[in-house]
DORO-696778 format. One record per atom (N, C-alpha, C, O): residue in three letters; x, y, z. Coordinates in steps of 0.001 Angstrom, whole numbers, plus 500000, padded with zeros to 6 digits. Atoms other than C-alpha are relative to their C-alpha. Layout:
! residues N
ALAXYZ ...
This chain:
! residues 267
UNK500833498801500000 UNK500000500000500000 UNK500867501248500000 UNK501794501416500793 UNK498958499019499800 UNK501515503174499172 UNK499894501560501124 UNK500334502659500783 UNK499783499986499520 UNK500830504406502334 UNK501137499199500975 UNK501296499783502047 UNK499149500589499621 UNK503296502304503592 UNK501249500056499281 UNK502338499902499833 UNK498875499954501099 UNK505547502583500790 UNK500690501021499845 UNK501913500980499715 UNK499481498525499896 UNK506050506163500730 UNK499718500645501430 UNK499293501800501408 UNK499835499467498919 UNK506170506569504824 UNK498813501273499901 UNK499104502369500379 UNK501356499251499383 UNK502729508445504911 UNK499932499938501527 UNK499662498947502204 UNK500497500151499090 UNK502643510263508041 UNK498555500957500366 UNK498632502122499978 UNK501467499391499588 UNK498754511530509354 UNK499875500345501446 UNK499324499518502173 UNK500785498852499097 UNK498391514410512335 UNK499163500785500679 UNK498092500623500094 UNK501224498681500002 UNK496203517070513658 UNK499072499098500647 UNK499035498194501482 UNK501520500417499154 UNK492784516643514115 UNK499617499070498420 UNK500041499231497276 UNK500245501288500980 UNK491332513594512050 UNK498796500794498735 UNK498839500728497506 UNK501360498958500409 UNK487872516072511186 UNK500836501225499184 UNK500208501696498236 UNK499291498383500270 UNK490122519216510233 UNK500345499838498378 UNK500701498876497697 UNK499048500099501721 UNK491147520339506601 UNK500963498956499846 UNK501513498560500874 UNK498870500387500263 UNK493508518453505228 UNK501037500603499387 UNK500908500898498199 UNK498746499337500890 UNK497447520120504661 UNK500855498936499523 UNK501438498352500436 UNK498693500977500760 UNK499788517769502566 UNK501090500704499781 UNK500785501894499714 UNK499400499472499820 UNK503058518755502326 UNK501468498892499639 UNK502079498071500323 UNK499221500825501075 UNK505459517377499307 UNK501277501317499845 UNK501289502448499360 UNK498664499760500298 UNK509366517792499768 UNK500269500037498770 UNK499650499450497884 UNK499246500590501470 UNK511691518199496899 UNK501379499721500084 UNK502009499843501134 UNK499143500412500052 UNK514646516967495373 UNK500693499635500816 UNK500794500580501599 UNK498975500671499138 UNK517046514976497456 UNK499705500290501714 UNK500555500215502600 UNK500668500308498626 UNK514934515232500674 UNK498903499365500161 UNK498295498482499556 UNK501394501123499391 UNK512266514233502598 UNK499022500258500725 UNK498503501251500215 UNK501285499481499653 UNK509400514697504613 UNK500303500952501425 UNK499570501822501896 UNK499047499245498467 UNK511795515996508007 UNK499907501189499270 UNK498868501806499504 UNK499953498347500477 UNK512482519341506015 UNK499007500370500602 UNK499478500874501622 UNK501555499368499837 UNK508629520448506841 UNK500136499980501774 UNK499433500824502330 UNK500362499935498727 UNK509145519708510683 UNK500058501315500773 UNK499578501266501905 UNK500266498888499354 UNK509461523355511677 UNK499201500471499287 UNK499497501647499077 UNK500691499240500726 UNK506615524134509468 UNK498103499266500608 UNK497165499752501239 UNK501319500440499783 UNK503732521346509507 UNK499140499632501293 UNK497924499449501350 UNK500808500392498936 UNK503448520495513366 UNK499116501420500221 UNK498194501283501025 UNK500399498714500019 UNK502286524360513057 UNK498826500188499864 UNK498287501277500062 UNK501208499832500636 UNK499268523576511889 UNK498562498965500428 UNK497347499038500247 UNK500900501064499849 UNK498112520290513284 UNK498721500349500866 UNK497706499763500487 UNK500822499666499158 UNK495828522009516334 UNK498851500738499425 UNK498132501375500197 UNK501000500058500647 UNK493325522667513332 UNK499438499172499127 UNK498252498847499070 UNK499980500543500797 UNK494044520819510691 UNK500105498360499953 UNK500245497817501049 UNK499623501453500188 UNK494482517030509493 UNK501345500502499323 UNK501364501350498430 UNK498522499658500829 UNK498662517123508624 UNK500261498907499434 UNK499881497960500122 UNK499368500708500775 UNK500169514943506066 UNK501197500159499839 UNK501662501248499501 UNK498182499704500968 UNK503960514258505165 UNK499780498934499502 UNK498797498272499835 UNK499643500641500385 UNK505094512088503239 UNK501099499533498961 UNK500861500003497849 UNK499058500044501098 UNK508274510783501145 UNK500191499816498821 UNK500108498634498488 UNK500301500537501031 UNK508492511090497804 UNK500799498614499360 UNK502016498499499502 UNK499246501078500484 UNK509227507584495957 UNK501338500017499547 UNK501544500484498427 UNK498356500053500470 UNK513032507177495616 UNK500981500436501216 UNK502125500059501471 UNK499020499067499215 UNK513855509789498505 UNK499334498960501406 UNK498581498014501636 UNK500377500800497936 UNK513881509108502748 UNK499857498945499654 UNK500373498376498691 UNK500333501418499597 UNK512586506207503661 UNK499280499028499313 UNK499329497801499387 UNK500957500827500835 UNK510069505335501294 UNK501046498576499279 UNK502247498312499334 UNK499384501391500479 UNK510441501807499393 UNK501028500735498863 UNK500552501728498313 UNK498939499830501294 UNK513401502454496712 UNK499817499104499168 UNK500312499222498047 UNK500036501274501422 UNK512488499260494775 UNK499113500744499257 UNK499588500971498145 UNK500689499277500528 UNK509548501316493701 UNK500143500716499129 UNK499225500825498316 UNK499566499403500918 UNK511580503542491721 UNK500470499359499465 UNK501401498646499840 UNK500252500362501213 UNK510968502609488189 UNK500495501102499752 UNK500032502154500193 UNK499307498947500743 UNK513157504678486463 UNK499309500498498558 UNK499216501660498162 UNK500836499680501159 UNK511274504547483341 UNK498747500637500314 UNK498250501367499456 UNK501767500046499568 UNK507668504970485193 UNK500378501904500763 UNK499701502864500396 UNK499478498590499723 UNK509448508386487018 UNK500872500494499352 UNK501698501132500004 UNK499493498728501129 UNK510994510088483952 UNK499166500848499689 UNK499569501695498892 UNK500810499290500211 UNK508143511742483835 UNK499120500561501186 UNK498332499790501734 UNK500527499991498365 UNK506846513731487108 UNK498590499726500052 UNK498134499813501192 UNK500883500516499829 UNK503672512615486372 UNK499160498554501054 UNK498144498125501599 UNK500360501297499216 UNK504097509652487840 UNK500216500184501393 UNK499891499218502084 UNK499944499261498791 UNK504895511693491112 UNK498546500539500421 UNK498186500352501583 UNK500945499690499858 UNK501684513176490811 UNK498822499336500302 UNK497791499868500713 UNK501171501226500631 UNK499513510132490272 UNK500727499544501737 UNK499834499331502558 UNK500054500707499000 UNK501533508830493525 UNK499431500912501126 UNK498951500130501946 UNK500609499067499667 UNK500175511954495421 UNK498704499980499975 UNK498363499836501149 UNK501456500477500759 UNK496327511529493852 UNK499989498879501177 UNK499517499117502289 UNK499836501194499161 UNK497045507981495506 UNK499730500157501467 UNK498762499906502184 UNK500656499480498528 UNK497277509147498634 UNK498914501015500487 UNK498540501158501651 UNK501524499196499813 UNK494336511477498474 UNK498809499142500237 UNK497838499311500974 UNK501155501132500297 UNK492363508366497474 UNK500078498750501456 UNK499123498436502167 UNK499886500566498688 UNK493726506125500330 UNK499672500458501225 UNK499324499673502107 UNK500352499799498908 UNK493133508351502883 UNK498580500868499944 UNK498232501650500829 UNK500980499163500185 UNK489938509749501365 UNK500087501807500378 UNK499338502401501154 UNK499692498546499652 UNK491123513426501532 UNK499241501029498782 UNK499289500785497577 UNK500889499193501145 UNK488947516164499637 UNK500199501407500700 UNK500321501627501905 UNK499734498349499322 UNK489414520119499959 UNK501776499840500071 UNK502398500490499231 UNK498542499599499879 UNK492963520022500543 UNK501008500493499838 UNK501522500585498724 UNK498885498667500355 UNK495588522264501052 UNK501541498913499488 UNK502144498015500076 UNK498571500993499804 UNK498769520985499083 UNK500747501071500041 UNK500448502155499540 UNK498843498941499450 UNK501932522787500427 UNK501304498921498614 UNK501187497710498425 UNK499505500461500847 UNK504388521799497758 UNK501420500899500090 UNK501291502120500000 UNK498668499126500248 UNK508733522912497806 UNK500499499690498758 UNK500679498536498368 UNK498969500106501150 UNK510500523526494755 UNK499415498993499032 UNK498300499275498594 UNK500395501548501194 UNK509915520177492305 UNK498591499310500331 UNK497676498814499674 UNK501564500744499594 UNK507325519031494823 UNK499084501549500032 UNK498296501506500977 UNK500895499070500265 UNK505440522517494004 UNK499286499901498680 UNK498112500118498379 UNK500815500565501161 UNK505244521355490624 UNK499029498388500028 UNK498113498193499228 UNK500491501182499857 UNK504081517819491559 UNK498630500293500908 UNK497617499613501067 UNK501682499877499445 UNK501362519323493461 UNK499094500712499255 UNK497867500740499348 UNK500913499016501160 UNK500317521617490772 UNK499355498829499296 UNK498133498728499183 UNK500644500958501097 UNK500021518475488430 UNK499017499220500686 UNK498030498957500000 UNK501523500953499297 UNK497520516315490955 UNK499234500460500385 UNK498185499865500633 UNK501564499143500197 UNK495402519117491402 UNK499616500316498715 UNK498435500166498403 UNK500335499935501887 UNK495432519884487486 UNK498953498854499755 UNK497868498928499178 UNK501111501276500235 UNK493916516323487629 UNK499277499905500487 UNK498262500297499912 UNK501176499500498548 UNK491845516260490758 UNK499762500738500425 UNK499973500936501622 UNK500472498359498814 UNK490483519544491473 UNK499055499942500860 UNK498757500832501655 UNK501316500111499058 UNK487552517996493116 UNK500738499704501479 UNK500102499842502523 UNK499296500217498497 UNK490557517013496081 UNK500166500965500548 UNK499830501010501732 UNK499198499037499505 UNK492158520200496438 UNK499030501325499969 UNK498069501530499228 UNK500612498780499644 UNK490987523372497535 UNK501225501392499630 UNK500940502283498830 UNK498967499385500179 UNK494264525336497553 UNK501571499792499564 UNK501975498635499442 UNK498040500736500590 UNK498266524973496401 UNK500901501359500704 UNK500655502561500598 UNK499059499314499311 UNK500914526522498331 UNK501415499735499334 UNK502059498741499670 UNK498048500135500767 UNK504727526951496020 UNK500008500270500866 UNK499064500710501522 UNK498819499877499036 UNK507297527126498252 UNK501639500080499029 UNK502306499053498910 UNK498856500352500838 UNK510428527848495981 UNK499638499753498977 UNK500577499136498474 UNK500278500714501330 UNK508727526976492666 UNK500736500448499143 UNK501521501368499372 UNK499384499778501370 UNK509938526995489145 UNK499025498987499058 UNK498822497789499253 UNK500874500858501232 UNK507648525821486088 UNK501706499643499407 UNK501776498447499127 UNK499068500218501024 UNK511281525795484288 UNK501681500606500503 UNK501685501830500641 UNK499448499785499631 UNK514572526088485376 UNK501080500739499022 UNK502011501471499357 UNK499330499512501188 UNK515806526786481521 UNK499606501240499509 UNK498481501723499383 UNK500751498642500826 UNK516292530032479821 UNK499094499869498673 UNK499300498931497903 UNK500581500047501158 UNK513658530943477042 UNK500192501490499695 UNK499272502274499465 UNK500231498678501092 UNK514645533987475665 UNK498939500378499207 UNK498215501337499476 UNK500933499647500797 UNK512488533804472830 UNK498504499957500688 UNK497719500389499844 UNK500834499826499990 UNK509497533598474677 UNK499962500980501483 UNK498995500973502244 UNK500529499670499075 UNK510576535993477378 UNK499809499682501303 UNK498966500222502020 UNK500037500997498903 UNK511331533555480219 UNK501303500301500502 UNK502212500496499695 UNK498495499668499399 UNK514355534252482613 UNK499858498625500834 UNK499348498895501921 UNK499752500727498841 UNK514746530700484476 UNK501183499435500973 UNK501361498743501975 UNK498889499941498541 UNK517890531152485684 UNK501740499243499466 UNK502898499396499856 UNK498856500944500633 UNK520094528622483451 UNK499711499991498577 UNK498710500448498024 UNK500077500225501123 UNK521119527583480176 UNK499703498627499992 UNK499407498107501068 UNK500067501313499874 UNK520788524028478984 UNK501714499681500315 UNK501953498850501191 UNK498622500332499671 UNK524698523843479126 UNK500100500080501390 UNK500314499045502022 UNK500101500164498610 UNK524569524888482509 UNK499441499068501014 UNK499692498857502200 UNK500434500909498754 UNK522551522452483720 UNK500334498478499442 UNK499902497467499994 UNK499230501212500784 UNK524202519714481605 UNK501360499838500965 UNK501882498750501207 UNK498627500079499039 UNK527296520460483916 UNK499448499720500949 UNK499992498762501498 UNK500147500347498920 UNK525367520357486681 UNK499694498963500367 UNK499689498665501561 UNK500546501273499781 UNK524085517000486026 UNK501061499203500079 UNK501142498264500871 UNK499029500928499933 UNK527367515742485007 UNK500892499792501390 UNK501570498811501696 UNK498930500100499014 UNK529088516833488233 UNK499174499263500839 UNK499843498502501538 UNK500643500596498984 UNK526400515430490294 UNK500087498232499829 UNK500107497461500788 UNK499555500846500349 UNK526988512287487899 UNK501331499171500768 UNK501364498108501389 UNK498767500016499888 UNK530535512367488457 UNK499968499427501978 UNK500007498300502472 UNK499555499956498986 UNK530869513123492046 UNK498516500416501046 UNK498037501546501138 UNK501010499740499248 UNK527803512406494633 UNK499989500828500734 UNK498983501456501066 UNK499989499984498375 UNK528992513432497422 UNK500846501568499588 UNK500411502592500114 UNK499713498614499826 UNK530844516436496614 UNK498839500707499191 UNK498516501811499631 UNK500717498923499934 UNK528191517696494599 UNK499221500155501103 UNK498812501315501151 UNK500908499469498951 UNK526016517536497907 UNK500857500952500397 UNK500373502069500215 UNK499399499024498962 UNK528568519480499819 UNK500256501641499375 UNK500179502751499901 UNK499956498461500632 UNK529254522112496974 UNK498496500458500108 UNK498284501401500870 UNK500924499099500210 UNK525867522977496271 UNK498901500337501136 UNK498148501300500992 UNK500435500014499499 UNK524263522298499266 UNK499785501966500989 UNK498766502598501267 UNK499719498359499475 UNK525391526134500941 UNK499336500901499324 UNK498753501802499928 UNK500846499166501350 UNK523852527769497366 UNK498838499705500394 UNK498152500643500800 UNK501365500198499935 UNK520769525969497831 UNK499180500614501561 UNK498300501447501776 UNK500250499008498472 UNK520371526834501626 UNK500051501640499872 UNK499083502248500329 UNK499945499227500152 UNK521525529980500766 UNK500829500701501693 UNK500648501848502103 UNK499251500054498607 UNK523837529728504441 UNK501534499347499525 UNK501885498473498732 UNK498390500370500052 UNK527558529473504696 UNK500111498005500216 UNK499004497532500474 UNK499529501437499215 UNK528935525308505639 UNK499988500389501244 UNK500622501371501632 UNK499781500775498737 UNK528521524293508789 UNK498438500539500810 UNK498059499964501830 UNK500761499689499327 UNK525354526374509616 UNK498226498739499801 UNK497761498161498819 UNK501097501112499973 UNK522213524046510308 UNK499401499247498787 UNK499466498091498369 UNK501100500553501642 UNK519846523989507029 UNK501145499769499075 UNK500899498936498203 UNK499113500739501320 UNK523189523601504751 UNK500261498645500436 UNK500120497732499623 UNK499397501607499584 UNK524520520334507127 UNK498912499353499791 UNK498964498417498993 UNK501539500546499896 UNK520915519390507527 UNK499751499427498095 UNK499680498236497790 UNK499652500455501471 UNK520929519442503189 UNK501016499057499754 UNK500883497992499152 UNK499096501112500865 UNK523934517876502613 UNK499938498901500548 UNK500249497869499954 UNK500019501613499197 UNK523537515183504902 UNK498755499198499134 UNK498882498079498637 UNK501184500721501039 UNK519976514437502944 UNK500500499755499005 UNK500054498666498644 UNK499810500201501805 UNK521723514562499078 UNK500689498976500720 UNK500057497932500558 UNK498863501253499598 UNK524360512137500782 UNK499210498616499723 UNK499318497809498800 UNK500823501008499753 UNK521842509774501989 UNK499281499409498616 UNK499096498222498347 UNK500901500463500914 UNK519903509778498964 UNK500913499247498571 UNK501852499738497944 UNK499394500656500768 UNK520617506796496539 UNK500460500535499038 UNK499687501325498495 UNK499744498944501006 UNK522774508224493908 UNK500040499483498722 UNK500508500305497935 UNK501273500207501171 UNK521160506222490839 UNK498764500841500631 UNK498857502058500475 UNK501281499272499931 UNK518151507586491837 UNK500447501853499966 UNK499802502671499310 UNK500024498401499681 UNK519469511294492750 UNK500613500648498183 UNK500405501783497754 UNK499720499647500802 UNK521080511218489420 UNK498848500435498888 UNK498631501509498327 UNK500975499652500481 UNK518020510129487715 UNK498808500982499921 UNK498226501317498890 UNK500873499003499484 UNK515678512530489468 UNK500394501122499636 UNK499617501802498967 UNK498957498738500303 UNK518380515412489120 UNK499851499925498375 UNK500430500983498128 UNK500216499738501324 UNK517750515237485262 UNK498083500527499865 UNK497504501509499400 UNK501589499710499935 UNK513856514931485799 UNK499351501386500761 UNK498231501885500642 UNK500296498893499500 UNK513915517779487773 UNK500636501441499505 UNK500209502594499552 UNK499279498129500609 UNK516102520685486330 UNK499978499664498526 UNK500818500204497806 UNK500196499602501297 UNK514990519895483033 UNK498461499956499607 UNK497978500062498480 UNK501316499492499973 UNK511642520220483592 UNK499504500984499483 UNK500152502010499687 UNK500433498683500686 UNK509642522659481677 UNK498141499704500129 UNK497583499095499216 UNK501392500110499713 UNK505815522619482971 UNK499269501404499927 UNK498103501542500295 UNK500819498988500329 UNK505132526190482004 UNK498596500066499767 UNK497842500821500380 UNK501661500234500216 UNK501654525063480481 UNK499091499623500957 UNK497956500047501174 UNK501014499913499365 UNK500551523687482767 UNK499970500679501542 UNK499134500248502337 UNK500184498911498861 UNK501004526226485744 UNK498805501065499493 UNK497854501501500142 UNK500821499048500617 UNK499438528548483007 UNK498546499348499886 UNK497648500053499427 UNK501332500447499826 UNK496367526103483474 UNK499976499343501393 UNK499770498141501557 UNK500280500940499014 UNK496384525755487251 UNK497888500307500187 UNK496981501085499891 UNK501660499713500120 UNK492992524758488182 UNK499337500417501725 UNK498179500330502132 UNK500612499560498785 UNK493124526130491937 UNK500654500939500267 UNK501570501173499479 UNK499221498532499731 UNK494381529512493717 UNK500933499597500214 UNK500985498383500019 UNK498578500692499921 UNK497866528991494452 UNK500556501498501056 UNK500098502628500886 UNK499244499049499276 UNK500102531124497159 UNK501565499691499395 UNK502114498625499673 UNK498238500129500092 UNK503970531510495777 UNK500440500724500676 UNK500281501938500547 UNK498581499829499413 UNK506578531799498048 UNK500984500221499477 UNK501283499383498626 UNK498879500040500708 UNK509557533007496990 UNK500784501136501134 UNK500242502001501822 UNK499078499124499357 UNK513124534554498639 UNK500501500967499830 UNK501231500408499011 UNK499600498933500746 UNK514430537761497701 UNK501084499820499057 UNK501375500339497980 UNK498441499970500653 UNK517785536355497135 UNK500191498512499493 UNK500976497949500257 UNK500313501451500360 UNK517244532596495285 UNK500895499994499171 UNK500719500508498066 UNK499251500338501132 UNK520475531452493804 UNK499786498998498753 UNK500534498831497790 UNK500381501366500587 UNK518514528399492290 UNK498897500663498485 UNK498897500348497295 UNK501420499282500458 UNK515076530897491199 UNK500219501397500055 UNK499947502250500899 UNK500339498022500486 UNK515387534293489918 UNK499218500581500354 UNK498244499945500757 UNK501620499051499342 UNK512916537330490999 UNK499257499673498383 UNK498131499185498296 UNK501077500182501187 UNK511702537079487322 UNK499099498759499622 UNK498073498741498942 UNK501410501233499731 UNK510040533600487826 UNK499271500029500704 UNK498309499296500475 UNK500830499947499213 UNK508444534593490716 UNK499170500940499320 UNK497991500898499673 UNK500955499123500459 UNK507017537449488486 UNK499618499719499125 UNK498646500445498921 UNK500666500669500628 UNK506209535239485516 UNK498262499083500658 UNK497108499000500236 UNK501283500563499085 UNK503887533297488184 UNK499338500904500185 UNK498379500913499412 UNK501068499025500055 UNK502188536161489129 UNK498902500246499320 UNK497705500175499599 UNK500761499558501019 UNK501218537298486027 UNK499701498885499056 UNK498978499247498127 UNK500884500954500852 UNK500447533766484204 UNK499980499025501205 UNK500983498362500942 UNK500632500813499349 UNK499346531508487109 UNK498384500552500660 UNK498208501475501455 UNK501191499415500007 UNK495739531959487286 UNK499791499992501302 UNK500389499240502072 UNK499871500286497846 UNK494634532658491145 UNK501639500579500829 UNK502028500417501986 UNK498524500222499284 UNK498165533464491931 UNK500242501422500474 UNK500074502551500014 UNK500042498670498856 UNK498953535533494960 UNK501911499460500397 UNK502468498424500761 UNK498536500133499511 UNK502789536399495471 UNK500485500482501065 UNK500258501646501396 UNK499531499609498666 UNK504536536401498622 UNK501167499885500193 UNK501505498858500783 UNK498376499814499935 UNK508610537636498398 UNK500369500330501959 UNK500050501144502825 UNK499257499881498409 UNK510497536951501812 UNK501306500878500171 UNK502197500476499422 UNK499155499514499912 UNK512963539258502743 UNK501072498741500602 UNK501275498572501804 UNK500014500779498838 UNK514773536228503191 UNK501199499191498545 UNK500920499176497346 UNK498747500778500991 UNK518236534189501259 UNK499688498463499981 UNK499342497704500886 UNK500168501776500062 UNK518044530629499560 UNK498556499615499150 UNK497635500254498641 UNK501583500699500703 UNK515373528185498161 UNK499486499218500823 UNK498391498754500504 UNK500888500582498725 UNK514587526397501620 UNK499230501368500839 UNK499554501548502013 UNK500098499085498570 UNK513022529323503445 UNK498925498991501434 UNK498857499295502625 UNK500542500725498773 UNK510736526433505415 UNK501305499384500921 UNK501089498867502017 UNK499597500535499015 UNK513847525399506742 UNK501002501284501061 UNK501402501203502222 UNK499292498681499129 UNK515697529203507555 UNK498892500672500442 UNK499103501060501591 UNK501038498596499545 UNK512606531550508109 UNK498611498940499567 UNK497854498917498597 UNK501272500846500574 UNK510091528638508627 UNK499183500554500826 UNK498060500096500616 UNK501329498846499449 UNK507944531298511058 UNK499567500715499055 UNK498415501127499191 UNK500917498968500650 UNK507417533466508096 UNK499511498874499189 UNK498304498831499430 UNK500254501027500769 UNK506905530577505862 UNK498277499664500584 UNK497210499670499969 UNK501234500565499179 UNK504242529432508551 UNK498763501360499915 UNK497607501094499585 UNK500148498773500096 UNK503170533078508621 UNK498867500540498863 UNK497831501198498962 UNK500330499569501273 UNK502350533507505213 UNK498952498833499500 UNK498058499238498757 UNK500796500488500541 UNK500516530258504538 UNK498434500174500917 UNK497236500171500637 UNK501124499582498719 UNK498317530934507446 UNK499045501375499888 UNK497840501365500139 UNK500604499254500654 UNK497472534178506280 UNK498992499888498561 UNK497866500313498305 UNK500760500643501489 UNK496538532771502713 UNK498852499222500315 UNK497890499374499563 UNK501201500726499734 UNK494073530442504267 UNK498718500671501078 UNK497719500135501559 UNK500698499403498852 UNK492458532645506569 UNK498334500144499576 UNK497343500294500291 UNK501529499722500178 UNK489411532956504527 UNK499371498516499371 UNK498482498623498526 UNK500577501498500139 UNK488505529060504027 UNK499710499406501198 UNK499262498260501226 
């Protein structure tokens, strides 16, 4: 059962909304712990790992069946359906912002709201249409190869960028210790599925309101994707943190908490 498979854990109050709350890349469902117990004394809380990462089963990852994040989405759906969840808030970081966009795209009768955290429809530049996402394809061709190359130092190099915190301070050790952990067939495979992603369309057809999060200073996410969302995610309400990095649930997870709490105030 893929409650069991993907370490589904269930919170809160049993009666209460339901918040879900989908990690990305090379973590796991711990990231969210200064964010989701925040919420349980209304809500029904959800974590859970996505297939490949933490704890979940690793045989599961079908490399062919997840080249496509769809099949992330569909395992998401899954758990809506297992635990009968309807209305629901999905809280979604970075990769898992797009993976929650796509299982409400499909099931809008589950979801009620979508919370980015860090998003990116596209991490590639499009010039021609006007798109700043931050990289070239060469650029992220290196980045795949070094992560190829060398697991473990790419956790430790990039891990500080992505935190957006010097080495040694909490949320970077806290990162690199997760890319470490995480199988590196799988992190490789995923690490292509994820920074070459291009889901522009369908953000431009989300089918529920959406809150984006975003940091002032995102070495990963440019200010101009957060202002592409704005202005083509339908429903979309932007919320810039005075605040460095692409984890802010794990540096400034009070405003993080802050801000989604505000967004829901009128449901």
């Amino acid at each position: 059962m893929i409650v069991e498979r993907n370490q589904v854990v269930v919170s809160g109050q049993p009666q209460g909304r339901p918040i879900v709350f989908v990690h990305g890349f090379g973590c796991d469902q711990s990231m969210w712990r200064q964010v989701a117990p925040s919420f349980e004394a209304e809500m029904r809380v959800v974590t859970y790992d996505l297939t490949g990462m933490g704890r979940s089963d690793l045989s599961a990852y079908d490399m062919r069946r997840y080249a496509d994040l769809e099949a992330h989405a569909e395992d998401l759906l899954s758990i809506l359906k297992e635990l009968d969840l309807r209305d629901a808030v999905i809280v979604g970081h970075s990769i898992g912002a797009t993976i929650a966009l796509l299982a409400a795209n499909q099931a809008p009768e589950r979801v009620s709201r979508l919370v980015f955290v860090s998003p990116t429809p596209s991490f590639l530049e499009d010039q021609a249409h006007g798109y700043h996402g931050g990289f070239s394809a060469a650029d992220l061709g290196e980045l795949i190869s070094f992560l190829d190359e060398n697991h473990l130092g790419w956790s430790a190099q990039l891990a500080p960028t992505i935190a957006g915190q010097p080495a040694g301070e909490p949320a970077t050790e806290e990162l690199t210790q997760s890319f470490c952990r995480t199988d590196p067939a799988i992190a490789q495979h995923f690490g292509r599925v994820t920074f070459f992603a291009d889901r522009r369309s369908e953000f431009e057809q989300a089918a529920r309101p959406a809150l984006i999060i975003h940091c002032s200073n995102d070495a990963l996410v440019p200010m101009q994707v957060a202002d592409w969302m704005r202005e083509n995610v339908p429903g979309a309400t932007l919320k810039v943190l005075d605040a460095t990095g692409h984890t802010p649930h794990m540096t400034v997870p009070s405003e993080v908490t802050a801000a989604i709490r505000e967004f829901l105030e009128d449901i």
